[in-house]
Structure formats: C-alpha cells, structure tokens
C-alpha positions as CSV (number, residue, x, y, z in Angstrom):
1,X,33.6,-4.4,-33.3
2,X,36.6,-5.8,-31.8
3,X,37.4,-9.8,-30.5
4,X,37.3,-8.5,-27.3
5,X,33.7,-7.1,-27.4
6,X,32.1,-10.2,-29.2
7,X,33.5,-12.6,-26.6
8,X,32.3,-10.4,-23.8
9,X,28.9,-10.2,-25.6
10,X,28.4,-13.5,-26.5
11,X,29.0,-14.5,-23.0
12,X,26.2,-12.0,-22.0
13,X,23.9,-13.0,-24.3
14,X,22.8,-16.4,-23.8
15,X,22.8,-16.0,-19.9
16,X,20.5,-12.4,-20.3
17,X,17.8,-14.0,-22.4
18,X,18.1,-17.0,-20.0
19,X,17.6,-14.8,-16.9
20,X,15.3,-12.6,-18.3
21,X,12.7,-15.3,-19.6
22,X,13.0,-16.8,-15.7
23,X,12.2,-13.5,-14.1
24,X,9.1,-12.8,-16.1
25,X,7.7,-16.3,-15.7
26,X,8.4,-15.6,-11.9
27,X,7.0,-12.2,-11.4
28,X,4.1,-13.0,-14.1
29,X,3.6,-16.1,-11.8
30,X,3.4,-14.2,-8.4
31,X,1.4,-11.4,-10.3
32,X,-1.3,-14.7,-11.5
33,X,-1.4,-15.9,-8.1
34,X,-2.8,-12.7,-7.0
35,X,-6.0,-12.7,-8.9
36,X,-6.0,-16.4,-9.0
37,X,-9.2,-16.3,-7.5
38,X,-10.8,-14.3,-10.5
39,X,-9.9,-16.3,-13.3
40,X,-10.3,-19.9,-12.2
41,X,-13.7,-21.8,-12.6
42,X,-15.0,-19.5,-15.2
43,X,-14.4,-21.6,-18.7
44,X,-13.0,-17.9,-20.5
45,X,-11.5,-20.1,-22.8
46,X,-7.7,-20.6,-24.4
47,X,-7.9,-17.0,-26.5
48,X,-8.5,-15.1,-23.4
49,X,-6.1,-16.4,-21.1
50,X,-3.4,-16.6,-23.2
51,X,-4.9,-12.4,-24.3
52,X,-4.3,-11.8,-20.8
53,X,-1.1,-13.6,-20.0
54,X,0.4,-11.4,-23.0
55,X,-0.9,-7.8,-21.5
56,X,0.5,-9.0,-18.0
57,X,4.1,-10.3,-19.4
58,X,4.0,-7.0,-21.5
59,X,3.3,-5.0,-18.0
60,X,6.5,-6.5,-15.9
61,X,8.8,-6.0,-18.5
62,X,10.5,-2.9,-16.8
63,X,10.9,-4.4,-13.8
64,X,12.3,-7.4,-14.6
65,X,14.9,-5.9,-16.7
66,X,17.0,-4.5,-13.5
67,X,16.9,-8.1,-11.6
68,X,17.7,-10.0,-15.5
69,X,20.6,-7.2,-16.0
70,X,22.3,-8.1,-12.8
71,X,21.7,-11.8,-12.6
72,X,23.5,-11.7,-16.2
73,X,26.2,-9.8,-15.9
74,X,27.5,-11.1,-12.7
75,X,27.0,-14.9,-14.0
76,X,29.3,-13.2,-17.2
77,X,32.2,-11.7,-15.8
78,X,31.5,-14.4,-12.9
79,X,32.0,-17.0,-15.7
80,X,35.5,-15.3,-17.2
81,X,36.9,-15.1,-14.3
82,X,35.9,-18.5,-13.2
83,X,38.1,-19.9,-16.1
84,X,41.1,-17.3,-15.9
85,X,40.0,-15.4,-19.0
86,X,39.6,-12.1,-17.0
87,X,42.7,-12.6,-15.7
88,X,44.5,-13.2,-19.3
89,X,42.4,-10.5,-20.5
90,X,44.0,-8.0,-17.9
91,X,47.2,-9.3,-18.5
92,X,47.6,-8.7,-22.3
93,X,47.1,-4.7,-20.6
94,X,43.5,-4.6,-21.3
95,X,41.7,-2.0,-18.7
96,X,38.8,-3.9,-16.4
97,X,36.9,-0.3,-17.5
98,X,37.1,-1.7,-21.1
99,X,36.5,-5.0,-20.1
100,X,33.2,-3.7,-18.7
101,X,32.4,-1.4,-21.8
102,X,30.7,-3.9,-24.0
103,X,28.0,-5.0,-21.1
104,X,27.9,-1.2,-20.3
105,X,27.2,0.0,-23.2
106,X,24.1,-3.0,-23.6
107,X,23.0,-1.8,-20.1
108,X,22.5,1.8,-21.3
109,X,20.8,0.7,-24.6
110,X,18.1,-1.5,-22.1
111,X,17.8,1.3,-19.8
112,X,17.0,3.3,-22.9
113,X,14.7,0.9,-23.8
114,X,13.4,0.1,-20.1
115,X,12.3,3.7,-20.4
116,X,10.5,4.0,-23.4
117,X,8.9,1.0,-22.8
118,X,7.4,2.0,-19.6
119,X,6.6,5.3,-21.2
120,X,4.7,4.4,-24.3
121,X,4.0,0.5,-24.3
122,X,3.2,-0.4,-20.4
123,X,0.3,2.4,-20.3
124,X,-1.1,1.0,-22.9
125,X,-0.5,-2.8,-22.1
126,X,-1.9,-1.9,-18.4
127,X,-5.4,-0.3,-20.2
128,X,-5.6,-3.3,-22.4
129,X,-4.7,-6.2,-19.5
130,X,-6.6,-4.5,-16.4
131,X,-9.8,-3.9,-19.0
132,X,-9.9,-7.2,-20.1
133,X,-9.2,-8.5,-16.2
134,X,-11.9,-6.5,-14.7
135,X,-14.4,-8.4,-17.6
136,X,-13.0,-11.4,-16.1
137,X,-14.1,-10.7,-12.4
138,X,-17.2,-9.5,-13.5
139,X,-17.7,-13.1,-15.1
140,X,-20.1,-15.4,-13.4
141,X,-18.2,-18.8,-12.8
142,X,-19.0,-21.9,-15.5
143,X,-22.3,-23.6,-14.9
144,X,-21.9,-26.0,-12.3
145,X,-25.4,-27.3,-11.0
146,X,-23.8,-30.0,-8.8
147,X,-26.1,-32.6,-7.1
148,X,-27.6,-32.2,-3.3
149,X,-27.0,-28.7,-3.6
150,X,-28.7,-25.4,-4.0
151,X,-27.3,-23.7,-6.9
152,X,-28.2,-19.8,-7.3
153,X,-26.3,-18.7,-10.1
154,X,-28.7,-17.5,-12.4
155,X,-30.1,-14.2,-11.2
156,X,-33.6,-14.9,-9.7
157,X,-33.6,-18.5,-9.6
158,X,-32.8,-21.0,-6.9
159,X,-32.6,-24.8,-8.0
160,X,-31.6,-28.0,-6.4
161,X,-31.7,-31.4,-7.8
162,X,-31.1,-34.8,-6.4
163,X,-29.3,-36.8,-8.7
164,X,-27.3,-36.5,-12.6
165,X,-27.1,-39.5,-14.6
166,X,-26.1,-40.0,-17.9
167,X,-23.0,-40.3,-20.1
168,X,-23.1,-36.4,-20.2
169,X,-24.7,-35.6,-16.7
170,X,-27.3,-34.2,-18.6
171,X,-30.6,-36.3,-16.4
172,X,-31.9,-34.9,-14.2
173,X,-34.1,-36.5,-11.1
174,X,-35.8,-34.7,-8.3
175,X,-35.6,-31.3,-9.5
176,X,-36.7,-28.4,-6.9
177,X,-36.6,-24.9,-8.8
178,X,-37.5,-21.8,-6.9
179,X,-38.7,-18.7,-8.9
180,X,-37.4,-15.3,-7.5
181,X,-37.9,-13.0,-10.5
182,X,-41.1,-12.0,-9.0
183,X,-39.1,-10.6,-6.4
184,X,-41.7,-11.9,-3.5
185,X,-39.4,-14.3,-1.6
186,X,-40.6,-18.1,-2.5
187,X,-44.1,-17.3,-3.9
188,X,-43.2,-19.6,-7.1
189,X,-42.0,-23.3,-6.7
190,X,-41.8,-26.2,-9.3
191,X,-41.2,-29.7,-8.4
192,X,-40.6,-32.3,-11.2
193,X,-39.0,-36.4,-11.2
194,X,-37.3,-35.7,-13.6
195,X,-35.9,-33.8,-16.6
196,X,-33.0,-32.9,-19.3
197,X,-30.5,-30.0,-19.3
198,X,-29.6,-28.9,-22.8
199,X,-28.2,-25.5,-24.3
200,X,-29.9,-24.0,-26.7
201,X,-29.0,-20.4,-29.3
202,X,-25.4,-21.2,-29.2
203,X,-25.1,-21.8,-25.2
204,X,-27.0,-18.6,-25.2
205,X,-29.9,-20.2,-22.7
206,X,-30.5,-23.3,-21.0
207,X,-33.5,-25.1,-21.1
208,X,-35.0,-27.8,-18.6
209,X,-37.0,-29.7,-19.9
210,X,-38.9,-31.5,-17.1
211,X,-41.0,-34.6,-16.7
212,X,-44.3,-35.1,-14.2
213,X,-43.9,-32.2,-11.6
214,X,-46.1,-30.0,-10.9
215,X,-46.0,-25.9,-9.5
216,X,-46.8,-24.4,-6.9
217,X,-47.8,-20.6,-7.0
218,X,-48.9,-18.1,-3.8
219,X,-50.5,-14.8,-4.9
220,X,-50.8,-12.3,-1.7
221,X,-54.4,-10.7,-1.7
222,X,-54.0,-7.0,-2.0
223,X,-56.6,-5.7,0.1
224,X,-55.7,-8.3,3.3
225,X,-51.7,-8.9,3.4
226,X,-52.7,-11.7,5.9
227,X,-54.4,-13.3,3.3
228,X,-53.2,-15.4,0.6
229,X,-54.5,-17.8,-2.4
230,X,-52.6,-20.7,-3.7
231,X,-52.5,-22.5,-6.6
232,X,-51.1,-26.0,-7.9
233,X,-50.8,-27.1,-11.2
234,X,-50.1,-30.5,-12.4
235,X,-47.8,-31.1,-16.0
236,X,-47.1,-34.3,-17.5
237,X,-44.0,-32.0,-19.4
238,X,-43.3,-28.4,-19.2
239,X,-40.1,-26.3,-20.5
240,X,-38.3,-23.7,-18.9
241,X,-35.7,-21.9,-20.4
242,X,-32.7,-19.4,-18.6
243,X,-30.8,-16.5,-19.7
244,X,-27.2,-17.4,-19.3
245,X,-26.3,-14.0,-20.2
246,X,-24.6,-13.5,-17.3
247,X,-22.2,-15.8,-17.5
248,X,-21.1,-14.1,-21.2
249,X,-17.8,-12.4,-21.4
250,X,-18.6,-8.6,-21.4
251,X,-16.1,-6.4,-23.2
252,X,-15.9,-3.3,-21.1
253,X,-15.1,0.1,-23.0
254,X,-11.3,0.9,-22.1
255,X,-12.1,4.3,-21.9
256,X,-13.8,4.1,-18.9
257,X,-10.0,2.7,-17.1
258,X,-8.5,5.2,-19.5
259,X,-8.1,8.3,-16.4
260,X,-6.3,5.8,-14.0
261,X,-2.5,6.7,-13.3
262,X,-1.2,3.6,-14.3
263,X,-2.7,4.1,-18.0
264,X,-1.0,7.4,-18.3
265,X,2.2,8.5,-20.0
266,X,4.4,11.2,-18.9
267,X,2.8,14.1,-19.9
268,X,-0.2,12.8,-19.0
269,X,0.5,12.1,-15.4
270,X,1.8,15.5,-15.7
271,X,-1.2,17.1,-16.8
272,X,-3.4,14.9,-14.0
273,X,-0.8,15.9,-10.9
274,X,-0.9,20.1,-12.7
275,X,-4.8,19.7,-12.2
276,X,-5.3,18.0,-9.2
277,X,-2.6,20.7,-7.3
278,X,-5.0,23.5,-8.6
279,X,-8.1,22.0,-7.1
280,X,-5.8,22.0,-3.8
281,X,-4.6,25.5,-4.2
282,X,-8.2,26.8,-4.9
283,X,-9.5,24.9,-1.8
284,X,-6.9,26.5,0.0
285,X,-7.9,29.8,-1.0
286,X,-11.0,29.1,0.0
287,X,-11.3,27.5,3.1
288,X,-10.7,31.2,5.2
289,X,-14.0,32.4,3.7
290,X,-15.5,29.1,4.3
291,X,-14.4,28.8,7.6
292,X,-16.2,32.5,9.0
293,X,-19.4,31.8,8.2
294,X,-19.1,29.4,11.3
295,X,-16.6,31.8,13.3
296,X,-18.6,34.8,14.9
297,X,-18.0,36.6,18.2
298,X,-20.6,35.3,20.8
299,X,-21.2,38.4,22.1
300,X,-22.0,39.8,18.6
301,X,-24.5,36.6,18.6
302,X,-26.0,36.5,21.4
303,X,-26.6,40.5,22.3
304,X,-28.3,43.0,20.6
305,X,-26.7,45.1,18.5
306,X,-27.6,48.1,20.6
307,X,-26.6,46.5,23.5
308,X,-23.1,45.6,21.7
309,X,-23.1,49.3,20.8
310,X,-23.8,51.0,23.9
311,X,-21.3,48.6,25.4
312,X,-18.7,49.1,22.9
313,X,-19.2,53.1,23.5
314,X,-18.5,52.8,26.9
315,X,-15.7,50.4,26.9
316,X,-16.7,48.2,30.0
317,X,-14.0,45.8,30.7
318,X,-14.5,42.0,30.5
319,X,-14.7,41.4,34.0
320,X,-17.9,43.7,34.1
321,X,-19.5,42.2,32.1
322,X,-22.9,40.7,32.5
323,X,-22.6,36.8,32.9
324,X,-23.2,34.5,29.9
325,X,-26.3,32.6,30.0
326,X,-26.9,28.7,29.8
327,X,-28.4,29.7,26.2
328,X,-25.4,31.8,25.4
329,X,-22.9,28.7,26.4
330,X,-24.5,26.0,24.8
331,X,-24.7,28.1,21.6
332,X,-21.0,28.7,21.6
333,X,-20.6,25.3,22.5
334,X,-22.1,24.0,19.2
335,X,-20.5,26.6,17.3
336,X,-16.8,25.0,18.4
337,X,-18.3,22.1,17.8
338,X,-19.4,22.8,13.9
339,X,-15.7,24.4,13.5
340,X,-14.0,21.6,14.7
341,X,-16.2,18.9,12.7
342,X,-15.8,21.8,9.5
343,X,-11.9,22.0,10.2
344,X,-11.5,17.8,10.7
345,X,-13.6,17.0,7.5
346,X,-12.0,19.6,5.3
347,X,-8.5,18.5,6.0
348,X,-8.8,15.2,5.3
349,X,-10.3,16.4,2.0
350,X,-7.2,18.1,1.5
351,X,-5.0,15.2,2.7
352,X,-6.6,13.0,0.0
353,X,-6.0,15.4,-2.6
354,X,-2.7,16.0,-1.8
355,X,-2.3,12.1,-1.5
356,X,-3.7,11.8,-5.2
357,X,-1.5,14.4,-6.9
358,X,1.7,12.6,-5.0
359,X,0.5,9.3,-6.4
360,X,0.5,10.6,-10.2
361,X,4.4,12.1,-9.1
362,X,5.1,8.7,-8.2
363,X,4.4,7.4,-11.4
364,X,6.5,10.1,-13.0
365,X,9.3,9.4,-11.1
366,X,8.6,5.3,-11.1
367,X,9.3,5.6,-15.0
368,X,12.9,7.4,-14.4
369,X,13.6,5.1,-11.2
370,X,13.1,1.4,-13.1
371,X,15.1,2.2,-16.1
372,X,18.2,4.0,-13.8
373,X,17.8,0.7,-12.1
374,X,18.9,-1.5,-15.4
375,X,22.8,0.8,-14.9
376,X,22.7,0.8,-11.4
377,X,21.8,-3.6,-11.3
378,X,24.7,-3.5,-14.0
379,X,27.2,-1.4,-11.6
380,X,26.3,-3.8,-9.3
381,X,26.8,-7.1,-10.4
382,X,29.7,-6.6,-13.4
383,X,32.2,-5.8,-10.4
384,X,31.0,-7.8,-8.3
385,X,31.2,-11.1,-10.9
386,X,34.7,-9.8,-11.3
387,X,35.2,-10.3,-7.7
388,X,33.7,-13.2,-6.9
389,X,34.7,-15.2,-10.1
390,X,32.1,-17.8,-9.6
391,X,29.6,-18.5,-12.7
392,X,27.0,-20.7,-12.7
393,X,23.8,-20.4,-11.4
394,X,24.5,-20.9,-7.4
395,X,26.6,-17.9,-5.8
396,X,24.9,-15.2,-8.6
397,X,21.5,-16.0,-7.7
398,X,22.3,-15.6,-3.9
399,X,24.2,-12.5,-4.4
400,X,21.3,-10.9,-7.3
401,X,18.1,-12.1,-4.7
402,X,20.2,-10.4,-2.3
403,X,20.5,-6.7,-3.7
404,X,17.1,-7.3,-5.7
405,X,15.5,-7.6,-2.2
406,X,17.3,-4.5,-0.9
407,X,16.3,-2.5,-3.9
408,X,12.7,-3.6,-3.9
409,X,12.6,-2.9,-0.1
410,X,13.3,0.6,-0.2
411,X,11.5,1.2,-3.4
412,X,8.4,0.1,-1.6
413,X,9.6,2.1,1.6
414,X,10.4,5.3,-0.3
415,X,7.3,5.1,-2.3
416,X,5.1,4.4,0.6
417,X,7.0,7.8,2.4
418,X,6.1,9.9,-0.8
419,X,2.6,8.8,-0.7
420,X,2.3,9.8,3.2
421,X,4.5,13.1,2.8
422,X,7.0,11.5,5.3
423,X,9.8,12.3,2.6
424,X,9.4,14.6,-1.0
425,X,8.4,12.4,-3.7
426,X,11.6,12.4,-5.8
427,X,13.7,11.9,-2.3
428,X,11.4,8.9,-1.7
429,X,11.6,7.4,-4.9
430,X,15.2,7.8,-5.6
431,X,15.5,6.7,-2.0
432,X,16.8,2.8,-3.3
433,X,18.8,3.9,-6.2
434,X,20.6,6.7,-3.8
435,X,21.4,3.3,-1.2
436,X,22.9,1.1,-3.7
437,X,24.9,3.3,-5.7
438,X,27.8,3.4,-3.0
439,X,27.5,-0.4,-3.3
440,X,28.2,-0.1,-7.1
441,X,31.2,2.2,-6.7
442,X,32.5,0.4,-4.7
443,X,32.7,-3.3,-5.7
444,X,33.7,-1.2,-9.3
445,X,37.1,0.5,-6.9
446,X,37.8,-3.0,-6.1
447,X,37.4,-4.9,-8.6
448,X,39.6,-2.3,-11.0
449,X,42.4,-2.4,-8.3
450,X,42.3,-6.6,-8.3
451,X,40.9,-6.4,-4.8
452,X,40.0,-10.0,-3.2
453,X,37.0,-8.7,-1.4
454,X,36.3,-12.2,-1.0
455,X,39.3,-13.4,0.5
456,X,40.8,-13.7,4.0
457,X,43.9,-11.9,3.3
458,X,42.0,-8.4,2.2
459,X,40.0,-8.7,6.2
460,X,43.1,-9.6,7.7
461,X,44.6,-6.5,6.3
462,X,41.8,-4.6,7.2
463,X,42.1,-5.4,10.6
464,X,45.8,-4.3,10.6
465,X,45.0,-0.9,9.5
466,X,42.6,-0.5,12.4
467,X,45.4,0.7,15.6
468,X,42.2,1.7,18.1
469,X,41.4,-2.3,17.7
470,X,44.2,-4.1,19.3
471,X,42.6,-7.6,19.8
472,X,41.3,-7.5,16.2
473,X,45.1,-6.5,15.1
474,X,46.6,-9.6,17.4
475,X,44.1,-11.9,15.2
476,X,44.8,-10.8,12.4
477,X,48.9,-11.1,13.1
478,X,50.6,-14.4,12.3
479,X,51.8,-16.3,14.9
480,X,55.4,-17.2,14.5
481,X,56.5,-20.5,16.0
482,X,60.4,-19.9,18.2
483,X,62.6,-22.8,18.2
C-alpha cells in the first residue's frame, strides 16, 4: 500500500467510526422513543435492556452505514482540501480518480458488507429483538400500589389503601380489597386497619398480611335472583396471598415471529412472495366459476322452462314480451345486489394479497437498495468535500442531513408507491437511488475538472453562457469605470 492510500485512509478512519457510532445512537434513539411507552415502568431489569438495546443497534446497522459513509468522506476530502493537501496532492500529477480510490474502494467493501449483513445477520437480530420486545409489552408494569388510589393490576382483584408508612413503605393502614375472581362483580369485600406487604417464593407472590378487618361476602340465591344472603366475618389477623405471575417476564417461542417478512432472508422472501402470487393466480382462476353461480338470466329464473322453450321456439322479440312482475324485479334486484357485494368483497381480497406479495418484494429489493446506498452516499459526498473544502463538523453535517433527507424521502415515497401499485416494485424502490445518482456524477465532473461550484466566479460564468437571458448576462458583466 502506497503513502498516498494510508494518508487518505487514516483521514477516513477516525472521522467513519466517529460518524458511525453518532448515527446509531441517533437512529437507535428515535427507534427507543417509539416504544418508549412499552418499556418504561416495568423493572425488566439491566440484562434485558441492555439484551434489547444490542438486537436494535444490530437492526440499524444497514441504514446507518449510507448516512456514516457520506458524513465521513465529505468531512475527509473536506479536511485535505481545507489544509491544501488536495491541492499538493493534484499537483505532484496525482489524478482526483486516484485520490478517491482508497475511500472507494472501503465504500465497496461496506456495501459488501451492508449487504450481507442485512441478508444474514438483520433477519436474525430482527426475530431475536422484536421476540424479546413483544415479551416486554406483554409485561405488566412493576408493582406500584400507590396510596388514595385503586390499584387493579392483579387479575381479579381491586385494592385501595389509605396510607404507606414505614422505612420501606411496606405498612399498610385502611386497606379496602375487592375480590373479582368469582367473576360476580363486588360480591367479595375485605376491610382491614391495617396490615404488611411482603414478597414471598422469590417475588413469586405477595402476601398481605392484615390486622382487625373483617369480610364481607354476598351469595345470590339461585332459585330467586332478587334475593340475596350476606355474610360478615370478623378476624383479629388473616393472610392473603397474590399471584404475581403476571408481572413475570415470559419468553415467547421465536418461532411464532419466525414467518414475518422482516425475519426472512432472500430466498426466503422469495419463496413467501412465489407462494403468495400462486394463491392470487388460483383465485383468479377461479373467481369466473365463482362468480356464475350468482349470474343467471332472469328470464331463465323466473319462467318456466316450457314457457322459456316455447318462447325461445318462436323467437318473440323483446318488446313482446310479457311484462316483468314486481316478484320478477325485486329478484333480479337482489341478485345485482349479491354480484356487486360478491364482486366488492372478492377484490379487496385480492388487493390485499397482491399488497402482501409486493411487501415481501420490497424486502427483496430493500436489501439491494441500502447497500447500493453506502456507493452512491460515497459518490455523493467524496466530490462534494473536494468541492467545498470545508472539514469539521459544521458545513458536512448540513450538506449529509441534506441529501440523507432527500434519500430517505423518496425511499419512503417509492416504497409506499410499490406497496399501493402506483409504480412496479423495483421502479419504486430504486426510485431514490435513480434521483441522486445524477447528483453523484455530477459533483464527481466537477470536482475532477477543479470546478468552484461554490464560488461566485463559476455562476457568473454560468450566466454568460446563457444569451436568451440578457439581464442575467448584464449582472454577471463587470462594470468598467471610464475616466
């Protein structure tokens, strides 16, 4: 390896792991925020957030790479140009397409990677990381019997207590608890001063242990539901213990999320989209035999064959006809009306079928898109940091939000068209890639020919070279001062 490439590498280096590390702690951040909601108050512990912070990191990987690729390598070539080593570089005779070919040739290795990575590792993270999240939702939140308050998160129990006192909050005074497991409303109420809340089996239950109360029962009388008998019974101490089962962490088998599209790989989705567009082709087929038995002629329906016959024989024009009845029209009316509720019901059956197959060809085509985006996010911002010749962290992460936000704009737009047959699936997908390339190209023809894109010269000479513009070509013409 020549001097050349380790300078140009060891530039890139240090600001790619820097931007990469920041754009996984913002998309993991934005992608925390969203189920936020599910994960606070429910005391899962160190091991299982941290578990789940590592199978969502693993799962933005390939989409960060793109956004860390260009932030990088226009802060790089950004940087050498900033301090005139670009320009010594190109003036010892040194090509900007060699200058380039170190990066270039990292870009393609990460795309390579990006790929595979999405392929073989982000299936599986996705399986492991939506698993463990949908145990986490299914989580009851942490114990929290809070004073003044009716607290119902034990299944079939209601309770309420007036104060908590104690170093641990662990007394208890003027405890209401209403029995539900009976499943007869409030037919079972206990009413103590006071008591203690411990854990017992390893946090398994909770017992109450509770201090002159007493309990109140109702038993309806079967034979008169009017009728009732009620009983009260005093304690001087009674125990009650709860299943806190619930509130366990459940491990769900992953093979039930195992079908889903974002746990396939390629062959896979391959195999799902294959099946699903044979259920639509067999619908298709048939849907015409499907469709006749509600499609008959009315007068075949509503005559007698002999009549239909003799009729028939004779060939009596329409107009002669006997008149339909109010039997006859009504019946033909609901006929039309079963076709058209047949017709309306088995279309959109077919529309979400052929939604679901373009939703696994998405995910084909997603896996092709984000790792064509790590050489196209290169092509992008290498030139482009040529151009500029700014490093630093100010005018690169302007110009990288910028074209990040374009590309992730119409990768959502094309997507969404694929999904709702507005365009083909691969026209919809590649639909960002296709817009930015010309952007690549042609901050790369600029920057080989020493262009100042940047600069007021390169516009004013624009202008010049537009003759059906006259005022713009005035402007752009010095003004010479006469003696």
């Amino acid at each position: 390896m020549k001097k050349l490439d380790k300078l140009i590498l060891k530039a890139f280096a240090g600001p790619f792991l820097l931007t990469f590390a920041v754009v996984e702690f913002i998309f993991l951040t934005q992608l925390l925020l969203k189920y936020l909601d599910d994960i606070i108050g429910k005391d899962l512990g160190i091991e299982v957030i941290l578990k789940l912070l590592f199978f969502l990191s693993v799962t933005i990987i390939p989409i960060s790479l793109p956004l860390a690729v260009l932030l990088s390598s226009l802060m790089t070539y950004g940087n050498l140009g900033e301090h005139h080593e670009l320009t010594a570089i190109k003036a010892s005779g040194v090509a900007l397409t060699r200058i380039l070919r170190p990066v270039w040739l990292v870009s393609l290795m990460l795309a390579g990677i990006a790929f595979w990575f999405n392929d073989s590792i982000v299936p599986k993270a996705n399986l492991s990381a939506y698993s463990l999240l949908w145990d986490v939702r299914q989580k009851k939140l942490a114990l929290d019997i809070r004073p003044g308050i009716f607290y119902n998160g034990i299944p079939g129990y209601t309770i309420k207590v007036d104060k908590k006192v104690g170093l641990e909050k662990d007394i208890l005074m003027g405890i209401m608890i209403y029995d539900h497991t009976q499943k007869t409303g409030n037919a079972t109420v206990i009413l103590a001063d006071s008591g203690r809340m411990f854990t017992r089996f390893n946090g398994q239950y909770l017992g109450f242990e509770l201090f002159r109360g007493h309990e109140y029962i109702e038993q309806p009388d079967a034979q008169n539901r009017s009728a009732a008998s009620f009983y009260r019974q005093g304690f001087k101490r009674n125990m009650i213990t709860f299943s806190l089962a619930s509130f366990d962490l459940n491990n769900t088998k992953k093979e039930l999320f195992s079908t889903n599209r974002m746990m396939l790989n390629i062959p896979q989705l391959f195999h799902a989209s294959d099946s699903i567009q044979r259920t639509l082709a067999r619908e298709r087929r048939t849907l015409p035999a499907r469709l006749g038995g509600y499609y008959t002629y009315l007068r075949l329906d509503t005559m007698g064959r002999a009549q239909n016959r003799k009729l028939a024989a004779l060939q009596v024009p329409a107009s002669r006809l006997p008149p339909l009845t109010a039997t006859q029209v009504e019946q033909a009316l609901n006929r039309a009306r079963n076709v058209n509720s047949f017709i309306t019901a088995t279309s959109q059956r077919l529309y979400e079928i052929a939604r679901e197959s373009a939703e696994f060809r998405i995910e084909v085509y997603r896996k092709y898109t984000q790792s064509t985006a790590v050489l196209l996010m290169f092509l992008i911002g290498a030139p482009l940091g040529a151009i500029i010749k700014k490093g630093g962290l100010g005018v690169p992460i302007l110009v990288s939000i910028l074209f990040f936000i374009v590309f992730y704009v119409f990768d959502t737009m094309g997507s969404k068209y694929g999904r709702d047959f507005v365009l083909p699936v691969g026209v919809g997908m590649w639909l960002s890639n296709a817009i930015l390339f010309p952007f690549g190209a042609f901050f790369l023809y600029q920057a080989y020919n020493d262009s100042g894109l940047l600069e007021l010269d390169f516009w004013r000479r624009l202008a010049q070279r537009l003759p059906r513009f006259p005022r713009l070509r005035r402007l752009a013409t010095p003004i010479v001062e006469g003696n």
